[in-house]
C-alpha positions in Angstrom: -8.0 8.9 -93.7 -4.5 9.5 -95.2 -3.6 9.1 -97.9 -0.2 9.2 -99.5 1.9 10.0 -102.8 4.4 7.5 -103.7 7.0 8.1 -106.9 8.3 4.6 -107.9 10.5 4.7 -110.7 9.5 8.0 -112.0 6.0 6.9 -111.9 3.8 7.9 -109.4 1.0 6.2 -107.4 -1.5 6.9 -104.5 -1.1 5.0 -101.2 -4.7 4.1 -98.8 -5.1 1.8 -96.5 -7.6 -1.1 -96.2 -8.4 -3.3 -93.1 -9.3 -7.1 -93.6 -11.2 -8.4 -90.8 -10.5 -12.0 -89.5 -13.4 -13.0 -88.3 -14.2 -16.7 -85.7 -15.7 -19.4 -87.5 -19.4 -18.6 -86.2 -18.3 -15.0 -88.1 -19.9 -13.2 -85.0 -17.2 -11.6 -83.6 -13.8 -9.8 -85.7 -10.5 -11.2 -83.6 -8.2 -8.8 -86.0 -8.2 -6.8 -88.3 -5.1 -7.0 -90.8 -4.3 -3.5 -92.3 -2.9 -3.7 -96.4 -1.8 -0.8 -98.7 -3.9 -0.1 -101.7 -2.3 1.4 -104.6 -3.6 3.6 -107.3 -2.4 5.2 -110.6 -2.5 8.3 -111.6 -6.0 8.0 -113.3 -7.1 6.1 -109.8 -7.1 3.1 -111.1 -6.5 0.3 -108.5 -3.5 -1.6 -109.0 -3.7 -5.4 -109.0 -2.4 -7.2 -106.4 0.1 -9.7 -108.6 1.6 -5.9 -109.7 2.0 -4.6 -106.2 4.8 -7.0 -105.7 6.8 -5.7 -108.3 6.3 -2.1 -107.0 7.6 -3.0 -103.7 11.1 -4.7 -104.9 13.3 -2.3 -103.4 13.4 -1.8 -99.8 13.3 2.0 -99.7 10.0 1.7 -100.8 9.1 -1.3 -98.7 10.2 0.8 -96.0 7.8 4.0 -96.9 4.9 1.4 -97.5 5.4 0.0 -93.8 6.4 3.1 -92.2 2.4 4.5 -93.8 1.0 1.3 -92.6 2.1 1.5 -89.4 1.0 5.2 -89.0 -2.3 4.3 -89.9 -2.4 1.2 -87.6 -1.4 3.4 -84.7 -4.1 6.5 -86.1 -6.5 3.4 -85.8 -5.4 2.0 -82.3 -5.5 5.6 -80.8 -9.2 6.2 -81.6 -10.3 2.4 -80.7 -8.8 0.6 -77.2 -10.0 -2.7 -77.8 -9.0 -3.7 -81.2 -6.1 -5.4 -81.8 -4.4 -4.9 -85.7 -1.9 -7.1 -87.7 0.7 -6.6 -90.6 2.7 -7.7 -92.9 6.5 -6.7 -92.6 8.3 -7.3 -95.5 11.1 -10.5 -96.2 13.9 -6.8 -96.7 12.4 -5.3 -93.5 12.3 -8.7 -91.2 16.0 -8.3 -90.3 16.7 -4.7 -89.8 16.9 -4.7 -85.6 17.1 -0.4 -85.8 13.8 -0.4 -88.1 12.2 -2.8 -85.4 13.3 -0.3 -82.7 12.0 2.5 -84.6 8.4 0.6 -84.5 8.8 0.1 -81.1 9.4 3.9 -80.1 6.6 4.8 -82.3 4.3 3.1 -80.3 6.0 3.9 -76.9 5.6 7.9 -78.5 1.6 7.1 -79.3 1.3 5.5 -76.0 0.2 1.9 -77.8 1.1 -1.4 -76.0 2.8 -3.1 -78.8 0.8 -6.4 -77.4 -2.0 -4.7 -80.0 0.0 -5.1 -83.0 0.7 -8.1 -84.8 3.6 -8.2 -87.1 3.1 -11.2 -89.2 5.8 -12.6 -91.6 5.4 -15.4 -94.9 6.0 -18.6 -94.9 7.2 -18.4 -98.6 11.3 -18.4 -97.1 13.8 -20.9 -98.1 14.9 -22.8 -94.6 18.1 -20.8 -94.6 16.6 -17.4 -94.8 14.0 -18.3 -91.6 16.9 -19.3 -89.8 18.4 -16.4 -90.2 15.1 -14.1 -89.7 15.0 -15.7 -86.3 16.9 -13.0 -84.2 14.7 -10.5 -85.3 11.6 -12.4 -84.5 12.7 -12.8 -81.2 13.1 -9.2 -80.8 10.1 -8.5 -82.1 8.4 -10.3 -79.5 10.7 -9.2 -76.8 9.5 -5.7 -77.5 5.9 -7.4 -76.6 4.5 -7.3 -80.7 2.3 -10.3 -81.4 4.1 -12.6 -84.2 2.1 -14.5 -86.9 3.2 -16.9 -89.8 1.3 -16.7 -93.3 0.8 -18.5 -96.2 1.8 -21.8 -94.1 2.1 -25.0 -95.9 2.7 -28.4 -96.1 6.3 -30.4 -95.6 8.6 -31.4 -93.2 10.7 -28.2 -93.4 7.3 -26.3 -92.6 6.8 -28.0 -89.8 10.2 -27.7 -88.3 9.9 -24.2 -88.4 7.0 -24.0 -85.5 9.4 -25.9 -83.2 11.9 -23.2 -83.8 10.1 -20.2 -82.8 6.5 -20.0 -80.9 4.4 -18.0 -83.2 1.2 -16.2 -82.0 -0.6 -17.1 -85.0 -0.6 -19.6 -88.1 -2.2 -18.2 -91.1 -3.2 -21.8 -93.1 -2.4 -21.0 -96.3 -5.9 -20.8 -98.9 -4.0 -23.8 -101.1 -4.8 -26.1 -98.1 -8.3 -24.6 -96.8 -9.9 -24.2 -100.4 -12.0 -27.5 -101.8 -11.5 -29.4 -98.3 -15.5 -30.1 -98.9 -14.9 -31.4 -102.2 -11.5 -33.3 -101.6 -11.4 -35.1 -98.2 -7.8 -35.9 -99.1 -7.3 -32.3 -98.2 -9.5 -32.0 -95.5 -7.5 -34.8 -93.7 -4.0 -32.9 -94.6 -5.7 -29.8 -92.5 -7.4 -31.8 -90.1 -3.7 -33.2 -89.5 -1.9 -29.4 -89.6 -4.5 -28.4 -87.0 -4.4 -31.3 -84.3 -0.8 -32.5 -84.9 1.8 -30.3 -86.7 0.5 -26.8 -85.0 1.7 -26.6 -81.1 -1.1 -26.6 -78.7 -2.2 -23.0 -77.8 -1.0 -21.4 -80.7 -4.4 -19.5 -82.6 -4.9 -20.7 -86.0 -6.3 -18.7 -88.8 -7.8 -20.6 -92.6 -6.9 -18.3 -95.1 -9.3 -17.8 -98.7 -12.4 -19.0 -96.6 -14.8 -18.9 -99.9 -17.3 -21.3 -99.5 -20.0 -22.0 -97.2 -19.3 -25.7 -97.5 -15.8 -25.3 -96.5 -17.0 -23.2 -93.6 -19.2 -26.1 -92.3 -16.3 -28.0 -92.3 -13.8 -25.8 -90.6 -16.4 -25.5 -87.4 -16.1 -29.0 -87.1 -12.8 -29.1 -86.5 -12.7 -26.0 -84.7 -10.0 -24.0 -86.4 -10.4 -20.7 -84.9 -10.8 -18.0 -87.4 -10.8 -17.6 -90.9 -10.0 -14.4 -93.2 -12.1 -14.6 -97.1 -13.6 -12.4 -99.4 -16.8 -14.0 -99.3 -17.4 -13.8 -95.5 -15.6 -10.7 -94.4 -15.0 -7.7 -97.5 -12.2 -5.5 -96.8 -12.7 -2.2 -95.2 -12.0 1.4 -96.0 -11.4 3.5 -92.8 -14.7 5.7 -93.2 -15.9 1.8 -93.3 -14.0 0.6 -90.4 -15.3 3.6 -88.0 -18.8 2.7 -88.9 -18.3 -0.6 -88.1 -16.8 -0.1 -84.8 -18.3 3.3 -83.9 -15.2 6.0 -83.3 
């Protein structure tokens, strides 16, 4: 697989993709897979995730980073018809209508249906700034890409949000899946997200799935998928072909 050189500030890093699989509750069948950048220093060593963030400040290099992710995704979608892979678009890149057109042409110029790509966007936005993300959204899906919400809490102003626009997917944020075995308080906060606050059809995913206790608890109340560490590794391309045999 690819990979990339990337100069940041003088300084200069190596770029590789990994693929998360979301997996259903029973964890015998992958839904998604959700492809992340991986960065490395010069002596490749891996970068730490809280680190990353600071790299990818400026939206020049947001932009590089997404336009190698979405290579790879569509490198990926080429070689296997049936899989269907998410992302996440960058807060600097959400609202930039000719950057979603260029997505869109790439996959009309690799011959992908877009309906095989999930963009997915964070939850962590004031109220303000989703409102005004919400043209862009609704581009997005009127070119045919899958939308997704991550990291989503609790709150009114959470909530609200889902009426506004009709997400794909809701990523429950780890904070509210982690410890529901231990703290039924929290298991009746999700239990609540799931059957009342999330619209009816909508696929729901429980983020930071660590514990088989947990797990029991999420098939109960039939939650749909979950992405963790414990229960599903990420995956290096040589991986992912192995895995899915192209």
């Amino acid at each position: 697989m690819k990979i990339n050189t990337l100069e940041i500030k003088g300084r200069k890093f190596l770029m590789t993709a990994e693929f998360h699989p979301i997996i259903t509750l029973s964890g015998k069948k992958i839904l998604r897979y959700q492809a992340v950048a991986q960065f490395y220093n010069g002596e490749d060593f891996l970068i730490p995730a809280e680190q990353t963030g600071v790299l990818l400040e400026e939206t020049a290099v947001n932009r590089k980073v997404t336009d190698f992710i979405f290579e790879v995704i569509c490198h990926v979608l080429k070689m296997k018809e049936t899989m269907t892979v998410s992302f996440i678009l960058s807060p600097q890149l959400i609202n930039d209508m000719d950057y979603l057109t260029q997505l869109i042409e790439r996959c009309q110029h690799n011959d992908i249906a877009p309906q095989r790509i999930e963009i997915e966007v964070s939850n962590n936005l004031t109220y303000p700034q989703f409102i005004s993300k919400l043209p862009a959204l609704k581009q997005a899906r009127e070119y045919g890409f899958m939308v997704s919400l991550g990291k989503f809490g609790c709150g009114n102003e959470h909530a609200e949000r889902l009426q506004l626009f009709a997400f794909n997917t809701i990523k429950i944020d780890r904070s509210l899946v982690d410890g529901i075995a231990r703290h039924p308080a929290k298991l009746s906060t999700l239990h609540r997200f799931i059957d009342s606050v999330i619209p009816a059809g909508t696929d729901v995913i429980c983020e930071g799935v660590d514990s088989t206790a947990d797990l029991a608890l999420l098939n109960r109340y039939n939650a749909g998928g979950i992405q963790g560490y414990t229960f599903s590794r990420p995956l290096t391309f040589k991986q992912l072909q192995l895995l899915e045999g192209f």
